[in-house]
PDB file with SEQRES, HELIX, SHEET and CRYST1 records, atoms N, CA, C and O in Angstrom:
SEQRES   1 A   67  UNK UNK UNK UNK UNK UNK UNK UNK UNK UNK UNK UNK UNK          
SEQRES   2 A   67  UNK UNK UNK UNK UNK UNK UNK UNK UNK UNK UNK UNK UNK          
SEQRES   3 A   67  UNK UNK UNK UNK UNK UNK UNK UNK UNK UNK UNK UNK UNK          
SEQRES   4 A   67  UNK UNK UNK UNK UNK UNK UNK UNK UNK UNK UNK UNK UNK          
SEQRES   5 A   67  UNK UNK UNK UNK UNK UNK UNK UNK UNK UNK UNK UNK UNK          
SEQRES   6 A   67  UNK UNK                                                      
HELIX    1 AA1 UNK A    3  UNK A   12  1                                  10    
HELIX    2 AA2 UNK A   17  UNK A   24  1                                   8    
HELIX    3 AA3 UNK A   28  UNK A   36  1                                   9    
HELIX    4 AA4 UNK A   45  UNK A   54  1                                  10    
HELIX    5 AA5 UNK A   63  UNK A   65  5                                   3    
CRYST1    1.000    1.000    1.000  90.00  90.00  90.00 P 1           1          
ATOM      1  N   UNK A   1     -35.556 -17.214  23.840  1.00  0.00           N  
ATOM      2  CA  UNK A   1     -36.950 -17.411  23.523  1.00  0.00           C  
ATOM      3  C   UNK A   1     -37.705 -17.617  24.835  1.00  0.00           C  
ATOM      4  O   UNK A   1     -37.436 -18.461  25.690  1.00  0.00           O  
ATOM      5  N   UNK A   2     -38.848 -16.577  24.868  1.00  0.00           N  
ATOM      6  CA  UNK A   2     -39.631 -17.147  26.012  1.00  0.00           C  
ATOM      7  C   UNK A   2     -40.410 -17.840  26.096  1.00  0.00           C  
ATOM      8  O   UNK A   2     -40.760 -18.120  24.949  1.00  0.00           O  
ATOM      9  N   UNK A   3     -41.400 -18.750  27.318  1.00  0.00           N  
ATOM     10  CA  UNK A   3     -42.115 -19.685  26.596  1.00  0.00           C  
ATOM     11  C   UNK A   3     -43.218 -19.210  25.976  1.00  0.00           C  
ATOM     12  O   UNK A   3     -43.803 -19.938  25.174  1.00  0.00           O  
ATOM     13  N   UNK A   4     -43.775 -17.641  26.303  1.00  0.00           N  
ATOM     14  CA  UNK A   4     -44.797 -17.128  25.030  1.00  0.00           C  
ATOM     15  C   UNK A   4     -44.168 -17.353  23.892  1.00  0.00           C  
ATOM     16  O   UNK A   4     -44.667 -18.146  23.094  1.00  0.00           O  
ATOM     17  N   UNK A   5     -43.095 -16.775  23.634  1.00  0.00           N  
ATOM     18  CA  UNK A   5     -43.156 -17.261  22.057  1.00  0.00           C  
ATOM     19  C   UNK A   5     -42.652 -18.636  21.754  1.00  0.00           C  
ATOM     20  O   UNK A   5     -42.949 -19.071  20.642  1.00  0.00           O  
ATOM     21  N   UNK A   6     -42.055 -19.276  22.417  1.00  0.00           N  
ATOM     22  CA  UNK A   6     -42.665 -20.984  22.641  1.00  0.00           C  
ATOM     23  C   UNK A   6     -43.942 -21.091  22.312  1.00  0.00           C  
ATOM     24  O   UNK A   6     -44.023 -21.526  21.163  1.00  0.00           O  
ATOM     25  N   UNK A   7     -45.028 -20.886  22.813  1.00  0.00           N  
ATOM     26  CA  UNK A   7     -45.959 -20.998  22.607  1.00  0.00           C  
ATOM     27  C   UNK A   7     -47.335 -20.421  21.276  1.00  0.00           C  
ATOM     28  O   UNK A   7     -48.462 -20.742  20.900  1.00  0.00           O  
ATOM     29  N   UNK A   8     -46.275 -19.419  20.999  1.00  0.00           N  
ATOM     30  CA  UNK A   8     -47.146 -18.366  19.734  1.00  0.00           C  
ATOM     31  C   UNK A   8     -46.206 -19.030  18.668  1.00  0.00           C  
ATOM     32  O   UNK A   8     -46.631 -18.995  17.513  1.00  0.00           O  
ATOM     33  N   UNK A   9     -45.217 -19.519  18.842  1.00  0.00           N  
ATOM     34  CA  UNK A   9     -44.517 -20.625  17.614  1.00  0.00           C  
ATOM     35  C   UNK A   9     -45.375 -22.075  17.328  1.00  0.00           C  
ATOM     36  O   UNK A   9     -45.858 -22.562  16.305  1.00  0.00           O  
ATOM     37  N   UNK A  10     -45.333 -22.407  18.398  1.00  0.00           N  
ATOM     38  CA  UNK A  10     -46.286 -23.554  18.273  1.00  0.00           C  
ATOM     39  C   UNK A  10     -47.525 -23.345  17.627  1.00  0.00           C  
ATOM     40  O   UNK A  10     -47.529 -23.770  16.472  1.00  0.00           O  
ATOM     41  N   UNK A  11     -48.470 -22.876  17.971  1.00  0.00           N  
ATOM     42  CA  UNK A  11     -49.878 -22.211  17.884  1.00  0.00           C  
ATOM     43  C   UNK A  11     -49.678 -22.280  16.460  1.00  0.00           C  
ATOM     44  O   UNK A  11     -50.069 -23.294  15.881  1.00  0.00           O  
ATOM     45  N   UNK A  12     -49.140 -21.374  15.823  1.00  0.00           N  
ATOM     46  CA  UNK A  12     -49.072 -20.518  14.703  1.00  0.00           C  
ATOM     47  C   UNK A  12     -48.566 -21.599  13.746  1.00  0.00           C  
ATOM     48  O   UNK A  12     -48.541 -21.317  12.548  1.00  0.00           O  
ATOM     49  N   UNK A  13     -48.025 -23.206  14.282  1.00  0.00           N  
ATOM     50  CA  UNK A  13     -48.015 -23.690  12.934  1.00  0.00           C  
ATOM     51  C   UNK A  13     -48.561 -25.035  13.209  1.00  0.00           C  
ATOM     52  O   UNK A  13     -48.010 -26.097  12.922  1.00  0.00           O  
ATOM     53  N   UNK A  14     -49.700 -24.880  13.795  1.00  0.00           N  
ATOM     54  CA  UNK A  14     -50.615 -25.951  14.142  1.00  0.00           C  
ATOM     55  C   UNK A  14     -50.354 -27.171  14.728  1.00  0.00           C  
ATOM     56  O   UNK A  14     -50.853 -28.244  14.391  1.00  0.00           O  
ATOM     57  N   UNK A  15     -49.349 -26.929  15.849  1.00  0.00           N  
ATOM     58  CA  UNK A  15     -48.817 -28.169  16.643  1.00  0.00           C  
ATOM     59  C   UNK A  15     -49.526 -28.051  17.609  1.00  0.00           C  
ATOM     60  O   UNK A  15     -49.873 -27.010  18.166  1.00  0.00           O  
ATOM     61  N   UNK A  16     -49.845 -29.396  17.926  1.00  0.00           N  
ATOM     62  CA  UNK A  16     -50.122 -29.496  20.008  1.00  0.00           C  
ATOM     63  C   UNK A  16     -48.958 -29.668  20.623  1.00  0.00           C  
ATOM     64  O   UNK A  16     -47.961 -29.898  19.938  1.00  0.00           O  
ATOM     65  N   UNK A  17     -48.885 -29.601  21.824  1.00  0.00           N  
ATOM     66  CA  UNK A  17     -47.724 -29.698  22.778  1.00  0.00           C  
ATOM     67  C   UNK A  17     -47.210 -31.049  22.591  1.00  0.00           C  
ATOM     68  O   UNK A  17     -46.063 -31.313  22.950  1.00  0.00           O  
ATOM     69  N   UNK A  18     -47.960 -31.917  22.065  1.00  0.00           N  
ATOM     70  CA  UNK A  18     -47.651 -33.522  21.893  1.00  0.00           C  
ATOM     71  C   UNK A  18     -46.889 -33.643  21.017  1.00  0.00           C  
ATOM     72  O   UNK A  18     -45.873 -34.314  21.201  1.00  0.00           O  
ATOM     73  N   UNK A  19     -47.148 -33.015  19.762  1.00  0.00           N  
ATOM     74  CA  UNK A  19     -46.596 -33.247  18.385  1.00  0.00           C  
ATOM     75  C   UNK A  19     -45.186 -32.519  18.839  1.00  0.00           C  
ATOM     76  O   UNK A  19     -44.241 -33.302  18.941  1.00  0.00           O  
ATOM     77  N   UNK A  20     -44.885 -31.018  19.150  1.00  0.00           N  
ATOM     78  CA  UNK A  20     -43.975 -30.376  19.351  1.00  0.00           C  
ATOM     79  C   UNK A  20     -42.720 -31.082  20.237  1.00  0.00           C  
ATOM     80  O   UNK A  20     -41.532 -30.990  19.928  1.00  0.00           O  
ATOM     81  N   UNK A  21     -43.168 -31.691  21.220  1.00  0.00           N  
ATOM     82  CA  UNK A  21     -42.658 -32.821  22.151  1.00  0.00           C  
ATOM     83  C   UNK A  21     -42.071 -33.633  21.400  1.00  0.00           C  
ATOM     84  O   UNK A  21     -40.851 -33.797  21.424  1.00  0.00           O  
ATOM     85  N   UNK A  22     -42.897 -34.271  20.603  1.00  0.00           N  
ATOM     86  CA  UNK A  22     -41.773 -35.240  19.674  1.00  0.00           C  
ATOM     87  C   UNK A  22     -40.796 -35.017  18.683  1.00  0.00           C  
ATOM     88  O   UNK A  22     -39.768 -35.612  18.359  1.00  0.00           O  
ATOM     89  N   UNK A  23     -41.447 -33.895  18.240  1.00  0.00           N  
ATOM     90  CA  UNK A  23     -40.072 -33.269  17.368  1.00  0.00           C  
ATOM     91  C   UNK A  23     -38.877 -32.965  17.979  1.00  0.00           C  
ATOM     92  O   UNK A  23     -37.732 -33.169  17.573  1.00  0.00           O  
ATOM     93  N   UNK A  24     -39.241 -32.486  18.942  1.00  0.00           N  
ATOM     94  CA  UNK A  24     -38.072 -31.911  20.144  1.00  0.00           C  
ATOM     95  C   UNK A  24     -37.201 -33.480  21.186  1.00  0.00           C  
ATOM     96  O   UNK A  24     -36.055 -33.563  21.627  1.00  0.00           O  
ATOM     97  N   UNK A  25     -38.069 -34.230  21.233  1.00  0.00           N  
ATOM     98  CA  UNK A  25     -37.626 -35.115  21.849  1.00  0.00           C  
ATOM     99  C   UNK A  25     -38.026 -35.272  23.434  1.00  0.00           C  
ATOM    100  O   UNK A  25     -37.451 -35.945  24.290  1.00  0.00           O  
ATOM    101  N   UNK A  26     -39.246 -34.401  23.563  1.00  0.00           N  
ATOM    102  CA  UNK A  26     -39.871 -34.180  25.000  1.00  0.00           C  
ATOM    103  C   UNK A  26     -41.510 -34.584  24.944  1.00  0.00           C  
ATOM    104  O   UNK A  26     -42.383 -34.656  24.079  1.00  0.00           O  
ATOM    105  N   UNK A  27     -41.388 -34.809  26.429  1.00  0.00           N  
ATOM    106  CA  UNK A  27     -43.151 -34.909  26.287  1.00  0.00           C  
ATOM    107  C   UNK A  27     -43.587 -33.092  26.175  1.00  0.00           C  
ATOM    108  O   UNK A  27     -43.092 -31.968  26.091  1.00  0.00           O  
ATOM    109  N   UNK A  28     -45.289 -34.074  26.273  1.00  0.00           N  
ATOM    110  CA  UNK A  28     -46.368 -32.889  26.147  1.00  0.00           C  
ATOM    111  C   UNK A  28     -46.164 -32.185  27.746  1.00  0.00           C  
ATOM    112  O   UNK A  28     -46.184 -30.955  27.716  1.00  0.00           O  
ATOM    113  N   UNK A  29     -46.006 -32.694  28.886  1.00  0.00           N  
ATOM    114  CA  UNK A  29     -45.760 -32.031  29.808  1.00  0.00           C  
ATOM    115  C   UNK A  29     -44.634 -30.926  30.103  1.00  0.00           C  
ATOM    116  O   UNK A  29     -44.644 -29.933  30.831  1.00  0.00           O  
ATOM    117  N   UNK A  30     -43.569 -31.530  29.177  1.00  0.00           N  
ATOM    118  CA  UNK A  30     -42.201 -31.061  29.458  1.00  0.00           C  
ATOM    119  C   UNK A  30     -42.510 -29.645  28.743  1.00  0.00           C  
ATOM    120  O   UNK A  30     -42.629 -28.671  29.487  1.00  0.00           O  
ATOM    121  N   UNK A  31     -42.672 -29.435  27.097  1.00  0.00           N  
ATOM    122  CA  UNK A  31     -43.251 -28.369  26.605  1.00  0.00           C  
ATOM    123  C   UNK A  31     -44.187 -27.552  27.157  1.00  0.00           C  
ATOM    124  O   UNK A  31     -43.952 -26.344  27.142  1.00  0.00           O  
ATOM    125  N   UNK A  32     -45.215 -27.956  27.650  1.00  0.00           N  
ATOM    126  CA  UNK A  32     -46.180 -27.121  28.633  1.00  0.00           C  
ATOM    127  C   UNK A  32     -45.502 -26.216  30.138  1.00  0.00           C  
ATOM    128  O   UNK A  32     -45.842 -25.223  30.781  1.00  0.00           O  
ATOM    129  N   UNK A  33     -44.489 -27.131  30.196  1.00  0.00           N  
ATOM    130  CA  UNK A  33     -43.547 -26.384  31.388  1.00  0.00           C  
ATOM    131  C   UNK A  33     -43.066 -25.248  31.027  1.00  0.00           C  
ATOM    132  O   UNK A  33     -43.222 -24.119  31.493  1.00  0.00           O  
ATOM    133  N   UNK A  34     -42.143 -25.849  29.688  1.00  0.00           N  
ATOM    134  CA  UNK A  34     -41.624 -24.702  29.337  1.00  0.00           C  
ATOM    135  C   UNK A  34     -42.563 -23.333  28.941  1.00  0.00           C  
ATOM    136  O   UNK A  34     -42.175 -22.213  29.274  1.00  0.00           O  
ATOM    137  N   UNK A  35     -43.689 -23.513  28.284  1.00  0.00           N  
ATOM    138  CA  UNK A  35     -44.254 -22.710  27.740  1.00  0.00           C  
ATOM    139  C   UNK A  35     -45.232 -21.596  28.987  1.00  0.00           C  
ATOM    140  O   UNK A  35     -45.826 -20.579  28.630  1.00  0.00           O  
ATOM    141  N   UNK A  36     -45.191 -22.045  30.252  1.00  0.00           N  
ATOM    142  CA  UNK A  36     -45.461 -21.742  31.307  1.00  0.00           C  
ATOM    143  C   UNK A  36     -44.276 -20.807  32.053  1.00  0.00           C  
ATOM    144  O   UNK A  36     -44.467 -19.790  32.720  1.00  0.00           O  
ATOM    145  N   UNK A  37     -42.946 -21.482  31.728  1.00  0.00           N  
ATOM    146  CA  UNK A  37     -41.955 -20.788  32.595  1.00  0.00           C  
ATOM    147  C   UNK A  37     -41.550 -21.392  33.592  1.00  0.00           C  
ATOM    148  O   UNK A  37     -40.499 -21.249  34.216  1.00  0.00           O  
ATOM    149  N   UNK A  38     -42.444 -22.121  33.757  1.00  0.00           N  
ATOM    150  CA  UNK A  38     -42.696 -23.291  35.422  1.00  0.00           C  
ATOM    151  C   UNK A  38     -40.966 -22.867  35.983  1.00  0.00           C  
ATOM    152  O   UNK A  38     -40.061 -22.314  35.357  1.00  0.00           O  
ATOM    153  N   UNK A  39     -41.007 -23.379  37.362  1.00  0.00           N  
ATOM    154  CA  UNK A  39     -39.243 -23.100  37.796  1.00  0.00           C  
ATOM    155  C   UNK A  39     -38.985 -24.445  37.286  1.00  0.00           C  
ATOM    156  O   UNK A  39     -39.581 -25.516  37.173  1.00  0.00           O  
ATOM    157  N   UNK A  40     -37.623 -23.838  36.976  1.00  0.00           N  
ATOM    158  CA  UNK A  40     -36.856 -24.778  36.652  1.00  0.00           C  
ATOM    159  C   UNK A  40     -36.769 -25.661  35.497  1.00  0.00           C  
ATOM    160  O   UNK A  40     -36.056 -26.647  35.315  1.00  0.00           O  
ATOM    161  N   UNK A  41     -37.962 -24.901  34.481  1.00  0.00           N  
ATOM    162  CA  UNK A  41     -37.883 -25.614  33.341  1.00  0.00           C  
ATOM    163  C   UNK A  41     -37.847 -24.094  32.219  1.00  0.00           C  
ATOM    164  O   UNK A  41     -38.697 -23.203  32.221  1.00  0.00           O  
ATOM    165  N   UNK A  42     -36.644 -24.165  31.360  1.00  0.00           N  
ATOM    166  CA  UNK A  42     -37.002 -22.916  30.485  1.00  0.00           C  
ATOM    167  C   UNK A  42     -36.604 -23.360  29.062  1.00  0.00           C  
ATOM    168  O   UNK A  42     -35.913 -24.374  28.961  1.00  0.00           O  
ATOM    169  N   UNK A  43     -36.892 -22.842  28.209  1.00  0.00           N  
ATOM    170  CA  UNK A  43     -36.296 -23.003  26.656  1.00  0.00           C  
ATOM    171  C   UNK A  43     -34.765 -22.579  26.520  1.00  0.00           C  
ATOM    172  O   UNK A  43     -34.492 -21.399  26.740  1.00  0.00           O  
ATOM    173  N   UNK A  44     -33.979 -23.268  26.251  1.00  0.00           N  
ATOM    174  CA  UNK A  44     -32.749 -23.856  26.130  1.00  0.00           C  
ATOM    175  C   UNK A  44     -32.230 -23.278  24.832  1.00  0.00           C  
ATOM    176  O   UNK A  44     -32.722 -23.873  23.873  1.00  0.00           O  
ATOM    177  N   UNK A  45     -31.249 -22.142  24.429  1.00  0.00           N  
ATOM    178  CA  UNK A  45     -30.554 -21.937  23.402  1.00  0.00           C  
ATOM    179  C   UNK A  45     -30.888 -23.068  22.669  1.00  0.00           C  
ATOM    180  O   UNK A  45     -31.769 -22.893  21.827  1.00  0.00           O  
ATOM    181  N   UNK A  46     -30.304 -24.446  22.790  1.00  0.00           N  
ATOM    182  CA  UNK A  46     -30.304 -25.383  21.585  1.00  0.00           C  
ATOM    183  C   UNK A  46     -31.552 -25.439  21.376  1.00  0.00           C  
ATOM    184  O   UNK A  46     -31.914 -25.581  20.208  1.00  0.00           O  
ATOM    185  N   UNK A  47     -32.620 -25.339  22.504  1.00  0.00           N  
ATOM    186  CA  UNK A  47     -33.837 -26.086  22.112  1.00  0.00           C  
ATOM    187  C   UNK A  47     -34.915 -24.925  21.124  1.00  0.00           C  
ATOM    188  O   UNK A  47     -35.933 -25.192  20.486  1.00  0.00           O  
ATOM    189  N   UNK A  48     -34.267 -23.702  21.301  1.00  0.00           N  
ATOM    190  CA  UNK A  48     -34.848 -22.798  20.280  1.00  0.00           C  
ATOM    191  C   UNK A  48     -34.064 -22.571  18.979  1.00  0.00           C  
ATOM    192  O   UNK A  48     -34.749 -22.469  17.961  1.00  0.00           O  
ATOM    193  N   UNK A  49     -32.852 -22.485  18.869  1.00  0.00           N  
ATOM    194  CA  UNK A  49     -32.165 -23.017  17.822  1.00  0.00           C  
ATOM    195  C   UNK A  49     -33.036 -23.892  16.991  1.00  0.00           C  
ATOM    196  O   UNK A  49     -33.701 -23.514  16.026  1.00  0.00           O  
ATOM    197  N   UNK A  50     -32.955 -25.263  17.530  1.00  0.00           N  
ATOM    198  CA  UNK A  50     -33.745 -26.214  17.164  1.00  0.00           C  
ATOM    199  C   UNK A  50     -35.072 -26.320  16.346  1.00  0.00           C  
ATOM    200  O   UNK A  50     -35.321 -26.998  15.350  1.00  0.00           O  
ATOM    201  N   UNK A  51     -35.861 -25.443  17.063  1.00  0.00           N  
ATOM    202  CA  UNK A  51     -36.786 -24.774  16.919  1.00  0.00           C  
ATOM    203  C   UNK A  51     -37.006 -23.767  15.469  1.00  0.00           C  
ATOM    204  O   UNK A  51     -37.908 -23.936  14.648  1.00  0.00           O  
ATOM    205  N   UNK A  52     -36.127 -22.887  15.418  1.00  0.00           N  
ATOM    206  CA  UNK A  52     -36.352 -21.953  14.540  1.00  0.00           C  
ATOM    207  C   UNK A  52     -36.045 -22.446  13.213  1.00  0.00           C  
ATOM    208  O   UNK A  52     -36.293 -21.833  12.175  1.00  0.00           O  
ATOM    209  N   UNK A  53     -35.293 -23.999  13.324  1.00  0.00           N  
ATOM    210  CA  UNK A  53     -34.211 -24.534  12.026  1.00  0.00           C  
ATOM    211  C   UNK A  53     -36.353 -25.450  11.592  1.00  0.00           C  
ATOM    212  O   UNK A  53     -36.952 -25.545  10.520  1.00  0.00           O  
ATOM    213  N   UNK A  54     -36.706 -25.821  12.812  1.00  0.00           N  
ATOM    214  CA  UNK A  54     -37.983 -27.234  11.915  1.00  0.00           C  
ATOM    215  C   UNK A  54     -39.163 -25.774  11.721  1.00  0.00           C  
ATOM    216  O   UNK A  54     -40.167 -26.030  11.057  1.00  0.00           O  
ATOM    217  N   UNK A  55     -39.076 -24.783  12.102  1.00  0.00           N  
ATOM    218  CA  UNK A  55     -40.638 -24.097  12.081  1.00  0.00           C  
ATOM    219  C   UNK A  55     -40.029 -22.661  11.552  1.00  0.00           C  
ATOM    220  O   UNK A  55     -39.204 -22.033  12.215  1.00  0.00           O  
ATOM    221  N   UNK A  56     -40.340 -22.386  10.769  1.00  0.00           N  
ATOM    222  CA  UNK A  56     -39.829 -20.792  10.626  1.00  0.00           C  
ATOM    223  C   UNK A  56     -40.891 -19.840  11.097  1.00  0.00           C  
ATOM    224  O   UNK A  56     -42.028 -20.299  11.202  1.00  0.00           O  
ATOM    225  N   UNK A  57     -40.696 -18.673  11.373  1.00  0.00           N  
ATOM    226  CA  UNK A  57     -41.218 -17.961  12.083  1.00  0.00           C  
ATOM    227  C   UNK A  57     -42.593 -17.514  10.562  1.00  0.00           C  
ATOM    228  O   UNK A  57     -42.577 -17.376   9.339  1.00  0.00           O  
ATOM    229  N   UNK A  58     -43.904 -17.427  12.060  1.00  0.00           N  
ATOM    230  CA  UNK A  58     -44.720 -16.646  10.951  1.00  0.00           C  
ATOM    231  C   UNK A  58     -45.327 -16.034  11.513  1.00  0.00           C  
ATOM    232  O   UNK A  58     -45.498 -16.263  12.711  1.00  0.00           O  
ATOM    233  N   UNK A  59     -45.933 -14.955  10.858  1.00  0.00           N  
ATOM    234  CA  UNK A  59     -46.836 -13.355  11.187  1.00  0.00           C  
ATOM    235  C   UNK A  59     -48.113 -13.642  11.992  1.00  0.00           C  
ATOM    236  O   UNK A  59     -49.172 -14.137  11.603  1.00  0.00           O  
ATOM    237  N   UNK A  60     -47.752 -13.210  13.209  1.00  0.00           N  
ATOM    238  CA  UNK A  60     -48.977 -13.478  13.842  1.00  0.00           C  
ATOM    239  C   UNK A  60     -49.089 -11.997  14.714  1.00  0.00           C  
ATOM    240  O   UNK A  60     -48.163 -11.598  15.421  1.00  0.00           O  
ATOM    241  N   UNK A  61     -50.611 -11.121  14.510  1.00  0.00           N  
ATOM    242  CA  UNK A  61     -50.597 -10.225  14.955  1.00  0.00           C  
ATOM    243  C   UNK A  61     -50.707 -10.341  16.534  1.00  0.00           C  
ATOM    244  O   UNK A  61     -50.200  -9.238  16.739  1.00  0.00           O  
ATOM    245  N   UNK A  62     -50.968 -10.806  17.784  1.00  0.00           N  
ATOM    246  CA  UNK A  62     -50.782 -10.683  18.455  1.00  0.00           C  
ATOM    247  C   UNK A  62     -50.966 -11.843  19.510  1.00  0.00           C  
ATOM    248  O   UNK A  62     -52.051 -12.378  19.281  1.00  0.00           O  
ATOM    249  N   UNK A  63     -50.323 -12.441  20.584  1.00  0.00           N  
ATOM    250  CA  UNK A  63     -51.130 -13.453  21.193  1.00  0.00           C  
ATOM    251  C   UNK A  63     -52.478 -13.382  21.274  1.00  0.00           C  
ATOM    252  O   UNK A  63     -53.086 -14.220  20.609  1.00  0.00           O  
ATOM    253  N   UNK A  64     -52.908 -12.856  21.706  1.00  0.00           N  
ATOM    254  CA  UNK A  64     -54.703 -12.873  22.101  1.00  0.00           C  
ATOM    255  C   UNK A  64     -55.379 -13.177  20.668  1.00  0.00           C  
ATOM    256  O   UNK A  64     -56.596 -13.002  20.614  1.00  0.00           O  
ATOM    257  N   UNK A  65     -54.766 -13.582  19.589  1.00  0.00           N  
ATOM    258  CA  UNK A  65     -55.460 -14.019  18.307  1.00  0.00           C  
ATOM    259  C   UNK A  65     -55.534 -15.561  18.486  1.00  0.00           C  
ATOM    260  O   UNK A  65     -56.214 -16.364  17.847  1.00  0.00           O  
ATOM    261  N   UNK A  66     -54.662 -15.783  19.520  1.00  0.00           N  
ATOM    262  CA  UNK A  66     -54.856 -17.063  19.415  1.00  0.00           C  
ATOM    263  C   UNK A  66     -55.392 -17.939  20.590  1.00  0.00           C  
ATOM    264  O   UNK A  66     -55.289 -19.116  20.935  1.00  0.00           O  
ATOM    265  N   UNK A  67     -55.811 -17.179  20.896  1.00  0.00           N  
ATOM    266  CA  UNK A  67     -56.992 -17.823  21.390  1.00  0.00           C  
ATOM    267  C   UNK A  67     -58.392 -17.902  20.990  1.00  0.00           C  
ATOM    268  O   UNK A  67     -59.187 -18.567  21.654  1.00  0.00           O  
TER     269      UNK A  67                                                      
END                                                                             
């Protein structure tokens, strides 16, 4: 998972980076890293695992919708 779709997961089921953070067990910074790519911080097999088990995926036609 990249952190775009880190991020078009989030978006799409009305989390802030805060809320997502706590589900996950991270801050709002730590998620924003990831969702950036930043070095040295990336989305983690488990942590998208994780991910796909609390949020199921939904239809979103393209990033730029969400903004």
């Amino acid at each position: 998972m990249t952190g775009t779709e880190l991020r078009v997961l989030r978006v799409s089921h009305g989390l802030t980076q805060r809320a997502l953070g706590e589900l996950l067990g991270y801050g709002a910074r730590h998620i924003g890293r990831m969702e950036r790519e930043a070095e040295g911080v990336s989305v983690t097999d488990r942590c998208a695992k994780l991910l796909k088990s609390l949020l199921p995926e939904k239809k979103v036609k393209k990033v730029a919708d969400l903004h």
